[in-house]
Structures are given as structure tokens and as C-alpha cells.
LUMNU-962061 format. One record per atom (N, C-alpha, C): residue in three letters; x, y, z. Coordinates in pm, whole numbers, padded with zeros to 5 digits, always signed. Example, Ala and Ser with C-alpha at 12.3 -4.5 7.8 and 13.67 -1.06 7.14 Angstrom:
BEGIN
ALA+01319-00569+00780/ALA+01230-00450+00780/ALA+01320-00330+00780/SER+01285-00225+00708/SER+01367-00106+00714/SER+01290+00003+00787/
END
This chain:
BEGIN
UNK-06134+00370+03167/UNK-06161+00254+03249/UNK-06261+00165+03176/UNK-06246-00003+03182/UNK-06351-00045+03108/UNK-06452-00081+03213/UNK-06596-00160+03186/UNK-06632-00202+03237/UNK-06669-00363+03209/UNK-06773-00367+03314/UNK-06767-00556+03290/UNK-06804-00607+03178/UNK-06764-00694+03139/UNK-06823-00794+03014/UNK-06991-00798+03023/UNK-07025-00830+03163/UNK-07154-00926+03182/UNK-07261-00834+03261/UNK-07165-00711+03320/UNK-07266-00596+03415/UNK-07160-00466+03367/UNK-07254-00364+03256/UNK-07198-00273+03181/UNK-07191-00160+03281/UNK-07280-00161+03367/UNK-07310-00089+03469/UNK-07195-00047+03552/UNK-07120-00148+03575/UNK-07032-00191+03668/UNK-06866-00131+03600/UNK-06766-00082+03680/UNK-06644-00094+03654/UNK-06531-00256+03643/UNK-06497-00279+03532/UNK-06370-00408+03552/UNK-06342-00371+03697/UNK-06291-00466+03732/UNK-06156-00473+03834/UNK-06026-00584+03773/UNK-06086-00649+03696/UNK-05938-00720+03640/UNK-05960-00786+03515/UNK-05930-00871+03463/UNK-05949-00953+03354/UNK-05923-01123+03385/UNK-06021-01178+03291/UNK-06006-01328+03279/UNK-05867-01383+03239/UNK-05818-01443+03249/UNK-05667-01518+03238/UNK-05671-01594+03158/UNK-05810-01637+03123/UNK-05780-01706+02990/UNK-05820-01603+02841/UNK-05950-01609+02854/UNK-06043-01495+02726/UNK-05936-01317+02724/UNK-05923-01275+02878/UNK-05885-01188+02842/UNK-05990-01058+02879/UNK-06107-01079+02905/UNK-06222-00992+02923/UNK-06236-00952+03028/UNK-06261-00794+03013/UNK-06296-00734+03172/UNK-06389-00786+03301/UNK-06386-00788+03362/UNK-06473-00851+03426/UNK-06502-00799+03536/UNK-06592-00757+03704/UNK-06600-00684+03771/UNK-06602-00832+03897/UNK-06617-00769+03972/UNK-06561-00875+04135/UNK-06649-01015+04141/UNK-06765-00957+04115/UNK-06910-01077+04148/UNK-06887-01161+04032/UNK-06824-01135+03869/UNK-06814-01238+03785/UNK-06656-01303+03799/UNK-06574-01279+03916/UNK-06436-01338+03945/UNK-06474-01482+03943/UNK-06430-01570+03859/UNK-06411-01731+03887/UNK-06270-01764+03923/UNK-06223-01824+04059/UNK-06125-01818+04074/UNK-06048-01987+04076/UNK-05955-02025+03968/UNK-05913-02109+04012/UNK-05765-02137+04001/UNK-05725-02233+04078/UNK-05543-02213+04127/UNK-05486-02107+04107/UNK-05551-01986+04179/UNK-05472-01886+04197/UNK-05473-01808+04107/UNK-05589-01834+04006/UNK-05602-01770+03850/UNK-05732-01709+03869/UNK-05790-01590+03774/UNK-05903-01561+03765/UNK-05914-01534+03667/UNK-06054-01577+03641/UNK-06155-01621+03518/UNK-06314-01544+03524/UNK-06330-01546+03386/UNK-06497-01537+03401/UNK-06538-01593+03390/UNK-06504-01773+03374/UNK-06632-01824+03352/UNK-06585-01967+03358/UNK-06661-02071+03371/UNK-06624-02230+03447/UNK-06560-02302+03250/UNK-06595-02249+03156/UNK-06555-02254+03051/UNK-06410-02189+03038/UNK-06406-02116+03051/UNK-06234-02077+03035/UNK-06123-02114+03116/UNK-06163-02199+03254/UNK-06108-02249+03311/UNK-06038-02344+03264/UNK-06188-02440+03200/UNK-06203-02570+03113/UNK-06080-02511+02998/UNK-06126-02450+02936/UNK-06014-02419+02794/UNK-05832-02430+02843/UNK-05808-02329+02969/UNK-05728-02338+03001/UNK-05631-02428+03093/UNK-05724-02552+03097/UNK-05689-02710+03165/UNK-05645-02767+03071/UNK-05713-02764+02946/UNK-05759-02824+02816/UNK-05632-02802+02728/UNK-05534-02663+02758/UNK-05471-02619+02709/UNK-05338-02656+02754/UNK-05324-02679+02863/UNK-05222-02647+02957/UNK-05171-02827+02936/UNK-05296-02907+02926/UNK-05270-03088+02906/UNK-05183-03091+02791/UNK-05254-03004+02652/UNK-05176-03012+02516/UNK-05044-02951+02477/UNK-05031-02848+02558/UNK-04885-02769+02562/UNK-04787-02849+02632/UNK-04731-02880+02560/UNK-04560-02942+02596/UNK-04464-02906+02546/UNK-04383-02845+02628/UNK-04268-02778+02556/UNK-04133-02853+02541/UNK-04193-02951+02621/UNK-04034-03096+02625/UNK-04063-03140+02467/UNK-04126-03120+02376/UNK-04176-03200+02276/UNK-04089-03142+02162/UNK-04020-02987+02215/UNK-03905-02948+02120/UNK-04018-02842+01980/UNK-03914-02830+01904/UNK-03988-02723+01798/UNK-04053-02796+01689/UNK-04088-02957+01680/UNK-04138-02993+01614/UNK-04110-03008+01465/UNK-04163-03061+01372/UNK-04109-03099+01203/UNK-04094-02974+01143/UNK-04167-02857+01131/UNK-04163-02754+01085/UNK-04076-02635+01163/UNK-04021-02631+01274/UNK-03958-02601+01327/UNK-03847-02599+01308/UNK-03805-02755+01299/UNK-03684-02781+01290/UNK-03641-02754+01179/UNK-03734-02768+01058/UNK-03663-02723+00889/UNK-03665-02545+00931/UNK-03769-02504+00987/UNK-03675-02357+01019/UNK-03559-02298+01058/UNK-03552-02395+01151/UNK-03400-02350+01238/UNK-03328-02429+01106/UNK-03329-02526+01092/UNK-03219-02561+00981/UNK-03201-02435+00885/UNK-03306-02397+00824/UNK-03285-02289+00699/UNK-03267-02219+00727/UNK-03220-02144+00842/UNK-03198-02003+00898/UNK-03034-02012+00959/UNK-02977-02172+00971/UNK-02842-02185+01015/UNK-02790-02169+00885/UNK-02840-02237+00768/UNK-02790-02255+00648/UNK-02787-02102+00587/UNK-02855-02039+00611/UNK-02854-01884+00565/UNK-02764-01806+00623/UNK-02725-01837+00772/UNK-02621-01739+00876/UNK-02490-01809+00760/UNK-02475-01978+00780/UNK-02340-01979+00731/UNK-02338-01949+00617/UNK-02407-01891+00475/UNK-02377-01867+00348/UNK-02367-01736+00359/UNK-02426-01675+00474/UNK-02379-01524+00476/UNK-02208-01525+00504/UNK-02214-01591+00670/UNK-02065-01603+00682/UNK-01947-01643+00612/UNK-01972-01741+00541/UNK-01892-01767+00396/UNK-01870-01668+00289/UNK-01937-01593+00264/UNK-01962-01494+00149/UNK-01915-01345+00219/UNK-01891-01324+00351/UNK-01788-01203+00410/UNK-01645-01304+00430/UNK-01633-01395+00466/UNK-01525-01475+00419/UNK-01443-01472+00295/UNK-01539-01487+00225/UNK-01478-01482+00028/UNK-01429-01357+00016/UNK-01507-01263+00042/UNK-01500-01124+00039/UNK-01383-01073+00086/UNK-01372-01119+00254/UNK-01245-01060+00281/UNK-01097-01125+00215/UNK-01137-01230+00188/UNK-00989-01320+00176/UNK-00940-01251-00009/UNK-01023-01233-00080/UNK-01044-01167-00185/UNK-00945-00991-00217/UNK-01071-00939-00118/UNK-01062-00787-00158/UNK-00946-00747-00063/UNK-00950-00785+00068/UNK-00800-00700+00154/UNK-00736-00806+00171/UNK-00723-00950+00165/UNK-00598-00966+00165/UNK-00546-01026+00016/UNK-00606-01033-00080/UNK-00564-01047-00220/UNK-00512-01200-00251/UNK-00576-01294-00181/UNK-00589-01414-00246/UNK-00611-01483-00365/UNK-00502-01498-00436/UNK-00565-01570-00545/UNK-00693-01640-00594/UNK-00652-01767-00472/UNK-00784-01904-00507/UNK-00935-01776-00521/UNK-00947-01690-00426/UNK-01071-01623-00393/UNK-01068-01506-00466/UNK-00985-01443-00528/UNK-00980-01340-00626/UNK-01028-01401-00748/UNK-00970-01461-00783/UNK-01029-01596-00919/UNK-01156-01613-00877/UNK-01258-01660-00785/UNK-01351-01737-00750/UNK-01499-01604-00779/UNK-01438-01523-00727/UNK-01506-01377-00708/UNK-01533-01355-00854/UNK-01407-01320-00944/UNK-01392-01312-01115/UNK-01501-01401-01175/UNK-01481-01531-01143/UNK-01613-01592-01195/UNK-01702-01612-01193/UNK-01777-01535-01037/UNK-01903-01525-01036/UNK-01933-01394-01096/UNK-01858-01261-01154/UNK-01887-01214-01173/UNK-01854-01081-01076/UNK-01828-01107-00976/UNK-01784-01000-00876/UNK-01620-00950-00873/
END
């Protein structure tokens, strides 16, 4: 069991919602239905909640992720493509293509 952040003495009864820290009944800051330890983490988590927007999408670096990670699925999928059209069903164009990369 832990005890409080602020009275060691004391058993938690829950944790802050923002920090995360044990906290015991008498240091409960409670707001919209949230509890906190402290009129600062409230603040952080107002502070936080203004800057988080998720309508705003995955952003510039995001988006070159998801791009480079579609571009990686389809060069995989292309390359079991080659493979099959190649090895079981014995395609020329892709039997040739395979030969010259070396495979």
C-alpha cells in the first residue's frame, strides 16, 4: 500500500489525475469530477486539455510516417507478388525480372 505524497503517516486513498501521485483524502483537490493534489495540476491539466487537439490530424511528421510505412506495406506486397507470379506460376516477364536481380 502506498502512502501520501504530503502526509507519510497517512495511507493513499487514490491518486492525482494529472501528476499521478498518491495522495490521502484531506490532500483530494477535486475538480470536474477529477481528483488532484494540487490547484497546479489542475492548472497543467486545463493548460493541456486547451493544447490537445486531435481534429488537427497526425501532423507533418506524422504524415511522412504513415506515408513511409504505406510505401513499405506496398513494396512488401509487390515483392510476394513477384515472387509468386515467378516461382509457382512460372511467368516469364517475372522469372526474367527475379534472374536479374539476382534471385
Amino acid at each position: 500500500m502506498s502512502v501520501c505524497v504530503n502526509h507519510t503517516s497517512r495511507p493513499a486513498t487514490t491518486r492525482c489525475s494529472s501528476c499521478h501521485k498518491p495522495i490521502c483524502n484531506s490532500c483530494v483537490v477535486e475538480d470536474g469530477g477529477k481528483v488532484f493534489c494540487s490547484q497546479m495540476c489542475i492548472e497543467n491539466t486545463i493548460r493541456f486539455s486547451q493544447n490537445f487537439r486531435p481534429d488537427r490530424g497526425p501532423g507533418f511528421f506524422g504524415s511522412i510516417k504513415n506515408l513511409i510505412v504505406s510505401l513499405i506495406g506496398l513494396a512488401f506486397v509487390l515483392a510476394v507478388i513477384v515472387v509468386i507470379c515467378a516461382k509457382v506460376l512460372n511467368i516469364g516477364f517475372f522469372v526474367n525480372l527475379l534472374k536479374s536481380i539476382g534471385l
